[in-house]
KEKE-3310 file (N, C-alpha, C; in steps of 0.2 Angstrom, whole numbers, plus 5000, padded with zeros to 4 digits):
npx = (5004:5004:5012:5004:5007:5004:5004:5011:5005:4998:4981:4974:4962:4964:4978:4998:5004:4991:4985:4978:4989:5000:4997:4996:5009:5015:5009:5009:5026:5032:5025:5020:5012:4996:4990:4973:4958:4945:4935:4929:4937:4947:4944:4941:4952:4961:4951:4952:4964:4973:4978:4983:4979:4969:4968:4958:4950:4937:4930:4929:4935:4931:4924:4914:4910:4913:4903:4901:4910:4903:4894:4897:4906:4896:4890:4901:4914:4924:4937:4936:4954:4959:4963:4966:4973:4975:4982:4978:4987:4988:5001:5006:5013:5022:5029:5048:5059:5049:5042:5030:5022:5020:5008:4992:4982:4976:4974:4966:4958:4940:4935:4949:4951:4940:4944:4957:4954:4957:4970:4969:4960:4966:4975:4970:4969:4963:4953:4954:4946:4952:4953:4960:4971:4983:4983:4981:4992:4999:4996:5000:5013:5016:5011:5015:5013:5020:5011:5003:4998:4996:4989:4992:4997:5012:5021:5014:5023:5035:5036:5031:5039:5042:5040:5040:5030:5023:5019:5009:4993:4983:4965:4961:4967:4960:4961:4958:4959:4950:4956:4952:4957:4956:4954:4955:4953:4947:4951:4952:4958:4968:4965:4975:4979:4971:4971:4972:4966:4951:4941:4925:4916:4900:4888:4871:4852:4836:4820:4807:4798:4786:4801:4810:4826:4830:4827:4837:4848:4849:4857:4869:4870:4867:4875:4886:4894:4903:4898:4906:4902:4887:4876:4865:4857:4850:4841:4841:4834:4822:4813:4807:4817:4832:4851:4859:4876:4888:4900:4910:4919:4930:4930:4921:4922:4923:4914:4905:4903:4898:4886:4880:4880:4872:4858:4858:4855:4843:4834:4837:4835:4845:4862:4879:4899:4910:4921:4936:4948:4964:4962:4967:4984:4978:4966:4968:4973:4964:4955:4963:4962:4949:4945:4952)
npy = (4994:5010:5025:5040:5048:5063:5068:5057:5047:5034:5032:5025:5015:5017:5013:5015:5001:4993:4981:4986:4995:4987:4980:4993:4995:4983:4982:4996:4997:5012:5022:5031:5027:5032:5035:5034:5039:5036:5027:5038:5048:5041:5041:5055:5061:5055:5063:5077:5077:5075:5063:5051:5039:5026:5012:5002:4990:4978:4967:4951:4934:4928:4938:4942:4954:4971:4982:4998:5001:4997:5009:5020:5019:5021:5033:5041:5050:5042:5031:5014:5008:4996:4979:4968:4956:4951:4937:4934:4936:4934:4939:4938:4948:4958:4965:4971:4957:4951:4935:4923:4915:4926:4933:4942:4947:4952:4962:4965:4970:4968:4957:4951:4946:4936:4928:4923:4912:4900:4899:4908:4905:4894:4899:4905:4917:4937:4943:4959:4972:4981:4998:4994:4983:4985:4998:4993:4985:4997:5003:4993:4995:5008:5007:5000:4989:4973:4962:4962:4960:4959:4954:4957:4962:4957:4970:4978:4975:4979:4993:4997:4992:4979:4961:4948:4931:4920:4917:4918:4915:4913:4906:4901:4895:4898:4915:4929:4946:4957:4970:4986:4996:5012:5028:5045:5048:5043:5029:5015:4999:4992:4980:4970:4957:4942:4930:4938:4942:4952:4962:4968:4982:4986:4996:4996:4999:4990:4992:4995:4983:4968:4951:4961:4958:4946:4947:4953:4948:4939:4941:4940:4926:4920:4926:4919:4927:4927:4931:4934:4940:4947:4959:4964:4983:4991:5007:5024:5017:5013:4997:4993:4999:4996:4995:4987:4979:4974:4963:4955:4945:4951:4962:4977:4981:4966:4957:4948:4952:4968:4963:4956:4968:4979:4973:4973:4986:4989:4982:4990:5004:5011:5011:5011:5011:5005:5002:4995:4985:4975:4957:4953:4941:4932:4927:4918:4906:4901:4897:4886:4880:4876:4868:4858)
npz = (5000:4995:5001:5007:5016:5025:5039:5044:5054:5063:5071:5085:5096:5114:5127:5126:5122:5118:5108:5099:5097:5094:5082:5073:5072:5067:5053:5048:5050:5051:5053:5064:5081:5086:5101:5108:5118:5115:5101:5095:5096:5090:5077:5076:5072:5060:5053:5055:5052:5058:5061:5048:5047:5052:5065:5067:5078:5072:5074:5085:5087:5099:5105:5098:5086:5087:5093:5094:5082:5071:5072:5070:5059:5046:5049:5048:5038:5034:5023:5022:5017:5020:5031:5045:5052:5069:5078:5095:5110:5127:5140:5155:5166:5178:5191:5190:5195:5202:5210:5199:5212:5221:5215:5219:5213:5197:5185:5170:5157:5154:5145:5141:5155:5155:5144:5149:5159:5164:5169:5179:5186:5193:5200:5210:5209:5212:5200:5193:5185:5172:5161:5150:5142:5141:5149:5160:5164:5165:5176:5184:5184:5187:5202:5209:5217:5222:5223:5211:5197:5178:5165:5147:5130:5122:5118:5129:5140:5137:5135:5147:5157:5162:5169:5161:5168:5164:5148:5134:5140:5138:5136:5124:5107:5095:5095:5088:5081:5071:5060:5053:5042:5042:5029:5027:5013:4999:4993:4983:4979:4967:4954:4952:4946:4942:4951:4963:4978:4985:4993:4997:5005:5010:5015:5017:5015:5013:5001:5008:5004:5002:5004:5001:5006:5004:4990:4986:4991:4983:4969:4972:4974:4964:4956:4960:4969:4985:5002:5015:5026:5034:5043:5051:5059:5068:5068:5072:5086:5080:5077:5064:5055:5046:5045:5038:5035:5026:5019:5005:4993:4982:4967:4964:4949:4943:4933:4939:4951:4951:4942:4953:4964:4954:4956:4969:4972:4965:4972:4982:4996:4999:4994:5000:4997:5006:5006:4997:4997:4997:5003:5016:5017:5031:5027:5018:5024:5032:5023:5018:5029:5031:5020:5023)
capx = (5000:5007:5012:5006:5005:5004:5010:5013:5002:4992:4977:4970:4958:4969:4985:5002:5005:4988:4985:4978:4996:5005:4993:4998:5017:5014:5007:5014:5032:5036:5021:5018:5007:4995:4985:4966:4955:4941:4934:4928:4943:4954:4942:4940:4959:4960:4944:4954:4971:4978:4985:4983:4975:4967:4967:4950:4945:4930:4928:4935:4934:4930:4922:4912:4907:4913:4896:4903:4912:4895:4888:4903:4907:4891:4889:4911:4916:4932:4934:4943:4956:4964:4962:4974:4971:4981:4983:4978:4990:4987:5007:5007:5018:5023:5038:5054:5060:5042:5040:5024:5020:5019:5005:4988:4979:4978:4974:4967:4951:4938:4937:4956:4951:4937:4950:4961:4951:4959:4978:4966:4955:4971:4981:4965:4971:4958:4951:4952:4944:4955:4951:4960:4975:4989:4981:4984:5003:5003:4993:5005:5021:5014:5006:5024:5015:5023:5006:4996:5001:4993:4987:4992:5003:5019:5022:5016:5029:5042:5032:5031:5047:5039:5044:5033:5033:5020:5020:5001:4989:4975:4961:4959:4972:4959:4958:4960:4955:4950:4958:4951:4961:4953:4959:4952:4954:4944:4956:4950:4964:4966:4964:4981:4979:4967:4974:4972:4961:4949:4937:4923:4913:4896:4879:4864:4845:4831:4815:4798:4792:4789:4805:4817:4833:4827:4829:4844:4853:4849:4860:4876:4870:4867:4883:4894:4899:4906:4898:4910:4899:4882:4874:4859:4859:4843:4843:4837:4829:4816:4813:4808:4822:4838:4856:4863:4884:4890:4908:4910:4924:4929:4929:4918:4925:4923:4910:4900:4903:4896:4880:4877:4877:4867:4854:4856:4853:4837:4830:4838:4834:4853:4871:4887:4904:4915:4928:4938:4953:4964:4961:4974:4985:4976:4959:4968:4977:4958:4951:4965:4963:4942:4947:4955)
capy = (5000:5017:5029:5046:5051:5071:5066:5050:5045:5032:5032:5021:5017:5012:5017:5013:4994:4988:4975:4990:4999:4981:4979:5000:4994:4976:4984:5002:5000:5017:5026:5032:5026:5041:5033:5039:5037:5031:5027:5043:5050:5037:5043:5062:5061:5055:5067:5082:5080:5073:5057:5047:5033:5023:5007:4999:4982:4976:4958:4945:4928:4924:4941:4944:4961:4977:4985:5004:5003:5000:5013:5025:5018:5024:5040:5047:5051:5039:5025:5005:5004:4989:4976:4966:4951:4949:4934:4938:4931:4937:4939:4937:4952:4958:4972:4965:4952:4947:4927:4919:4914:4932:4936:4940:4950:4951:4966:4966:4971:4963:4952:4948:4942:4931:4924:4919:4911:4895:4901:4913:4900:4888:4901:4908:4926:4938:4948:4967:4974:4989:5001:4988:4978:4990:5002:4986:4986:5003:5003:4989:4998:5014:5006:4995:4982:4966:4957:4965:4956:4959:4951:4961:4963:4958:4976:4982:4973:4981:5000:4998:4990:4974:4955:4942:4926:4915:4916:4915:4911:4914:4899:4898:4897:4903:4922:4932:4952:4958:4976:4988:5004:5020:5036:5052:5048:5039:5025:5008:4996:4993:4972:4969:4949:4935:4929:4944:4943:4957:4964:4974:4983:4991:4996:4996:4999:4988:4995:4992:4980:4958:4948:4965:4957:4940:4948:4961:4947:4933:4942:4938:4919:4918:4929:4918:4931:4925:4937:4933:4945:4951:4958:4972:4985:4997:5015:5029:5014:5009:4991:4994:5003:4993:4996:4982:4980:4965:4958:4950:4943:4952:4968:4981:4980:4962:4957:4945:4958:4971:4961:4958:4978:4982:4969:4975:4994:4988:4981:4994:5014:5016:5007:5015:5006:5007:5001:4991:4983:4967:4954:4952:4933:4929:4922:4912:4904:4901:4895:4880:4873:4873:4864:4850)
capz = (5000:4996:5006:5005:5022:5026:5046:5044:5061:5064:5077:5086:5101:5118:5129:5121:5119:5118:5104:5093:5094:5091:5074:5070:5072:5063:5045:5045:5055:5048:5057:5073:5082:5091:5106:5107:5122:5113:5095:5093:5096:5084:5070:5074:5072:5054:5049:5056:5052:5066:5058:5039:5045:5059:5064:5070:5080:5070:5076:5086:5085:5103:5110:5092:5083:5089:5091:5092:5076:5067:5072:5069:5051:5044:5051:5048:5030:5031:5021:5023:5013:5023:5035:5049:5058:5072:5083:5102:5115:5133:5143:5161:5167:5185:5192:5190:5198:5205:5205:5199:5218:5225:5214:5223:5210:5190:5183:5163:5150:5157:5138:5144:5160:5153:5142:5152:5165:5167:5172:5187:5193:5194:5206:5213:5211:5211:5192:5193:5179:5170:5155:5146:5143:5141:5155:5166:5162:5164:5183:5188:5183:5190:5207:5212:5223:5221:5222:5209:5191:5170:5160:5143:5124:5126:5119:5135:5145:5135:5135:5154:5159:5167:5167:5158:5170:5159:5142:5130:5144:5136:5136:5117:5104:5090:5097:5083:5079:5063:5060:5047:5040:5039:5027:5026:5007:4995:4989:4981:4980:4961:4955:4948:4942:4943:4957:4968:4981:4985:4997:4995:5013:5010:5019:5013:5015:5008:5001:5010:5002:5004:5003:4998:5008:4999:4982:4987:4992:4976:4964:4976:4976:4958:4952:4964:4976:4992:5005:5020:5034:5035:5047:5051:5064:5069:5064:5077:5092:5077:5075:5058:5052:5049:5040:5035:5032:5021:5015:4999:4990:4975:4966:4959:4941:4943:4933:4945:4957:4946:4942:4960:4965:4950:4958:4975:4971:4962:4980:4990:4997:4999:4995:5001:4996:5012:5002:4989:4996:4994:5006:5023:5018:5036:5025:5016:5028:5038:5018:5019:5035:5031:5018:5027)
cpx = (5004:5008:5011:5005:5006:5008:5013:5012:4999:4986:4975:4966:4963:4973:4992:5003:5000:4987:4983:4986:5000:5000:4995:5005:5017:5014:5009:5018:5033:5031:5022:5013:5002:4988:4977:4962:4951:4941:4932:4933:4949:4950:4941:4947:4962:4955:4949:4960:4977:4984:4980:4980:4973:4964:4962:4948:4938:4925:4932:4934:4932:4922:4915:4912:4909:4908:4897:4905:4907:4892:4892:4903:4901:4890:4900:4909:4923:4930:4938:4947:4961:4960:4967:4971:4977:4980:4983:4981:4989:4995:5004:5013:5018:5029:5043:5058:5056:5041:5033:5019:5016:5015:4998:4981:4981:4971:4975:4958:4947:4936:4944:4956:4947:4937:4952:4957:4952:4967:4971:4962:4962:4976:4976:4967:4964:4959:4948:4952:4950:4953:4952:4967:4980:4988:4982:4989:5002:5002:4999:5014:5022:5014:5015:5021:5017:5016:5002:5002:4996:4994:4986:4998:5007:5023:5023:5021:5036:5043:5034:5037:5044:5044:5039:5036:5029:5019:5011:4998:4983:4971:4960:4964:4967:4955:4960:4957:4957:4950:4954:4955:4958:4957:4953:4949:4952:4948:4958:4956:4963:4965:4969:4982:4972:4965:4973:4966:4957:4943:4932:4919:4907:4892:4876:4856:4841:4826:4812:4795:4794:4795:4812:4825:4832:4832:4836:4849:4853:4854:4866:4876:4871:4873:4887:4899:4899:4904:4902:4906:4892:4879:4869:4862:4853:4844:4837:4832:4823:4818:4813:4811:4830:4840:4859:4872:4885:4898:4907:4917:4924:4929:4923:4917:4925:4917:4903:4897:4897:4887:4876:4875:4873:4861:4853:4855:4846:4832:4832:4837:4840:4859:4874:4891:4907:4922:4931:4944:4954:4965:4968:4976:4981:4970:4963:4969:4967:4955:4955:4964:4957:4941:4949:4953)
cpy = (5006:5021:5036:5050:5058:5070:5061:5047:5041:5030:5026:5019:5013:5018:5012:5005:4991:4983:4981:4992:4991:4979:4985:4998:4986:4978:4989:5005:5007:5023:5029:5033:5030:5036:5037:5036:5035:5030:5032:5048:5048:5041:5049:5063:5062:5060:5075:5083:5076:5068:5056:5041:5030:5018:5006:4993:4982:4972:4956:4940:4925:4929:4942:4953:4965:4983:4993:5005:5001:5005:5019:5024:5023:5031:5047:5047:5047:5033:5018:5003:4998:4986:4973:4961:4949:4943:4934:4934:4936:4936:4942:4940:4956:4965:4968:4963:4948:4939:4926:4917:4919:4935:4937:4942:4950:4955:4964:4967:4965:4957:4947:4944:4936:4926:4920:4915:4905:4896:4906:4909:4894:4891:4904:4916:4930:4946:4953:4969:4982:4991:4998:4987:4981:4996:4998:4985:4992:5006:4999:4991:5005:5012:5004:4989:4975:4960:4956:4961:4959:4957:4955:4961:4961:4965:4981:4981:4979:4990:5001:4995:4983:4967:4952:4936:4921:4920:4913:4911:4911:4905:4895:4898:4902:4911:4926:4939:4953:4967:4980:4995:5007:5027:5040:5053:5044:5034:5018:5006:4993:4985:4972:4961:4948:4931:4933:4945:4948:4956:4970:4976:4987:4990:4996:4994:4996:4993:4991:4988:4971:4957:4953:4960:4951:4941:4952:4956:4939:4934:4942:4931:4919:4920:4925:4921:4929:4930:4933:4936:4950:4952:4966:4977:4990:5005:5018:5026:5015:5003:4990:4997:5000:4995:4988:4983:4972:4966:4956:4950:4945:4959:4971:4981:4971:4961:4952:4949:4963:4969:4961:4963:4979:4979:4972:4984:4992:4988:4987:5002:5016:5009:5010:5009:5009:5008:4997:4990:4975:4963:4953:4944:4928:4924:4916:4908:4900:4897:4887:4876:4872:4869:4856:4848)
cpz = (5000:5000:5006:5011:5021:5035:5048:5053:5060:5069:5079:5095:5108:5119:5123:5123:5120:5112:5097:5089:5091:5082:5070:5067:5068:5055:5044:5051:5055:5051:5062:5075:5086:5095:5106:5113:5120:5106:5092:5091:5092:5077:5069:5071:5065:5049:5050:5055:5054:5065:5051:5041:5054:5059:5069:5073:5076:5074:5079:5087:5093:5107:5103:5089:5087:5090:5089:5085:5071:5066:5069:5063:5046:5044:5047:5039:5027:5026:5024:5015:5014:5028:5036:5053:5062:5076:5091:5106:5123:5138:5152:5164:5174:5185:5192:5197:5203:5203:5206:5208:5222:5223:5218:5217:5204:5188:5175:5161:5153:5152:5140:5149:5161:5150:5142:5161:5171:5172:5179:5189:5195:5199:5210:5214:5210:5205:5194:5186:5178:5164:5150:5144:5145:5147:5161:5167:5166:5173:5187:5189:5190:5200:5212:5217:5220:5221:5216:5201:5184:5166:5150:5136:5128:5123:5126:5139:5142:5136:5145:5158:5166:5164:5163:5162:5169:5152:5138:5134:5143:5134:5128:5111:5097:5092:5091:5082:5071:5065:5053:5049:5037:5036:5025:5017:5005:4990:4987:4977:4971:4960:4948:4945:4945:4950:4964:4972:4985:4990:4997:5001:5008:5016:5014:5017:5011:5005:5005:5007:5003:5001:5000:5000:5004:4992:4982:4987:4986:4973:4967:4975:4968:4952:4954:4968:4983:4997:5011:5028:5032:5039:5049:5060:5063:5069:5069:5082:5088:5076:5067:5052:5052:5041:5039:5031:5030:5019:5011:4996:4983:4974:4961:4952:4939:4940:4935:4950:4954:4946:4949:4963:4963:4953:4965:4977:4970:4969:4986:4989:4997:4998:4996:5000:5002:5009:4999:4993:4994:5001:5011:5021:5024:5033:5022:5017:5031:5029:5017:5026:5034:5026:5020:5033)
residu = (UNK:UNK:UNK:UNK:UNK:UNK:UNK:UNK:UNK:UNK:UNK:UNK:UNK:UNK:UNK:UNK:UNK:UNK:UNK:UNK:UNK:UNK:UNK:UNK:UNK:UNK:UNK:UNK:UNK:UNK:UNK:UNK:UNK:UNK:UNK:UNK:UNK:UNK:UNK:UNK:UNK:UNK:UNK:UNK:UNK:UNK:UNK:UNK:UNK:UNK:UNK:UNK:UNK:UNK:UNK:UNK:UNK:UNK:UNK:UNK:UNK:UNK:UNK:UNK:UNK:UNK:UNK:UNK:UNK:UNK:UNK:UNK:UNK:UNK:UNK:UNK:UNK:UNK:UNK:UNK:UNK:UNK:UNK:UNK:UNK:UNK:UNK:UNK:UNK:UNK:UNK:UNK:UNK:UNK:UNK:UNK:UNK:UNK:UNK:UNK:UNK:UNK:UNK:UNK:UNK:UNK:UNK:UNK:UNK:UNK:UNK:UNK:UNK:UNK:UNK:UNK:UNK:UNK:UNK:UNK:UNK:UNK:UNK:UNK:UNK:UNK:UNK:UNK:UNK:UNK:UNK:UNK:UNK:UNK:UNK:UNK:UNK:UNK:UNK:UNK:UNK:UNK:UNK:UNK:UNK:UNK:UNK:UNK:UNK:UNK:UNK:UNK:UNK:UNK:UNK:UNK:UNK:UNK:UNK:UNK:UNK:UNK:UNK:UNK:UNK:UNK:UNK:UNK:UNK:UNK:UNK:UNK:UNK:UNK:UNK:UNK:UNK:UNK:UNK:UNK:UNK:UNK:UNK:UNK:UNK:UNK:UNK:UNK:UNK:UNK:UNK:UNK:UNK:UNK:UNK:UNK:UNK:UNK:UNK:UNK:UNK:UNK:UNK:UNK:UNK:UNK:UNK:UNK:UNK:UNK:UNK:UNK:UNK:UNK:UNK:UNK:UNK:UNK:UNK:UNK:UNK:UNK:UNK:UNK:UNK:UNK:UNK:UNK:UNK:UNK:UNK:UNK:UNK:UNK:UNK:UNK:UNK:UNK:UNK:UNK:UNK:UNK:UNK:UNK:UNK:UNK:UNK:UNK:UNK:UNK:UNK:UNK:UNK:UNK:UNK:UNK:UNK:UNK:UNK:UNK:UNK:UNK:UNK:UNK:UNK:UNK:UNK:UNK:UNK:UNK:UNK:UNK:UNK:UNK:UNK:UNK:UNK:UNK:UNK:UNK:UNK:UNK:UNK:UNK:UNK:UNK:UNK:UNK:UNK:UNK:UNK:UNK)
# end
C-alpha cells in the first residue's frame, strides 16, 4: 500500500501497547502510532488532520462484533482501505524480579480476564477489571505492589518495563481480531491479476416492500459472490428501520461483482461502498485449514 501520508500518524483506540498499537506497528512499521481514548477520538483524528490513517477492531473471534464501530462507520466520512488480523495472545507480566507465587491480584480488560480464566482459577488470584490491557501494564508499573500482576501485549511489558513470568495464557488458541484501516481519502485498491484477492465493505437499506433482503441478496447467490459478513443494525431505536453492512469477496469491476450491485441497488433505498481493498494473507490461511 502506498504511502502518501501528510503526518505519517496512525490512530488508534487504547494506551500505548495495547494489541491496537501492536497491529499500527505490525502493518505500518514506519508510522507512529497516536494513542486515542476512545473510537471517537481514533476517527476524529483521521477526519481532522491529526493522523493518515486509523486502525479499528472490528471483530473478534471469541468476544464477536465490535458494536461501536457500526455505528461510527456509517455515520464518519472515512473509508477501509485495509484490514489486519492479528493473533491475540494474553502475557502474564509483573515488576521486575516478582515470582509467579507472590501474585495476589491480575489486573486486565475485562474480555482479557474472561479469556484467560483457566491460568486465574488455577492460582486463585483475584480479576480486577481495567480500562484495558495496556492500562493494566501501565497501573501495575505505575502502582509498584509486588502482588498485583497483568494480563496484557507483550508490547506492553516492553512499554512499561515489566517481566513476563507466563507466556500466551489465554484459554483459546483461536483468538484472533480483525483490524480495518481508515483514510480520510477515497482509495480503492486497484485488481492487479486474477489471482488477487479482493474485498469489498458496503451498507445498505432495503425497500419496504415483501421479501426485499430475499431479492437484494439473490443476485450475490446467483453471480457467485462469496459474502463473508452480514449483518443488520437498527437505525434511530426503530425496529423497523435497519442498516445492513456485508463483505464480499471480489471487486467492483469484477464482473459478477458488478451484476450483484446492480441487483442490489434495484431492491435497495441506499448502497454505500465502504471500500475496495485486497484481502489480509490471514483468510487464506483460515480457507485452507476449512478445507481439510
Amino acid at each position: 500500500m502506498p504511502n502518501t501520508s501528510r503526518t505519517n500518524r496512525i490512530s488508534f483506540q487504547g494506551e500505548p501497547g495495547a494489541n491496537s498499537d501492536t497491529a499500527c506497528r505490525n502493518m505500518f512499521p514506519n508510522m507512529e502510532p497516536l494513542p486515542c481514548a476512545t473510537f471517537e477520538d481514533a476517527f476524529n483524528a483521521v477526519e481532522t488532520g491529526k493522523a493518515d490513517l486509523a486502525m479499528i477492531p472490528i471483530e473478534n473471534t471469541i468476544a464477536g462484533r465490535v458494536a461501536d464501530i457500526h455505528h461510527l462507520l456509517p455515520d464518519s466520512k472515512l473509508h477501509i482501505v485495509g484490514e489486519y488480523f492479528l493473533p491475540i495472545h494474553f502475557q502474564l507480566m509483573v515488576l521486575p524480579g516478582v515470582k509467579i507465587e507472590e501474585i495476589k491480584a491480575v489486573y486486565s480488560h475485562i474480555h482479557a480476564l474472561g479469556q484467560c480464566r483457566k491460568v486465574i482459577r488455577k492460582h486463585r488470584w483475584k480479576p480486577v477489571v481495567a480500562g484495558d490491557t495496556a492500562g493494566a501494564a501501565r497501573l501495575v508499573a505505575q502502582e509498584g505492589q509486588r502482588a498485583n500482576a497483568a494480563l496484557a501485549p507483550r508490547l506492553a511489558s516492553q512499554l512499561y518495563g515489566l517481566d513476563i513470568v507466563a507466556e500466551n495464557v489465554e484459554d483459546s488458541e483461536n483468538n484472533v481480531t480483525r483490524f480495518i484501516v481508515l483514510s480520510k481519502t477515497k482509495r480503492w485498491t486497484e485488481r492487479t491479476g486474477t489471482a488477487q484477492r479482493m474485498m469489498t465493505t458496503f451498507i445498505f437499506r432495503v425497500r419496504n416492500v415483501p421479501a426485499a433482503l430475499y431479492k437484494a441478496m439473490g443476485g450475490f447467490a446467483t453471480n457467485g459472490v462469496n459474502m463473508t459478513k452480514l449483518e443488520s443494525y437498527q437505525l434511530g431505536g426503530k425496529f423497523f428501520s435497519s442498516l445492513f453492512y456485508a463483505d464480499i469477496e471480489g471487486h467492483p469491476d469484477d464482473r459478477n461483482v458488478k451484476l450483484a450491485l446492480e441487483e442490489l441497488h434495484f431492491f435497495s433505498r441506499e448502497v454505500r461502498i465502504l471500500g475496495v481493498y485486497e484481502a489480509h494473507p490471514f483468510r487464506s490461511t483460515q480457507s485452507e485449514d476449512e478445507e481439510e
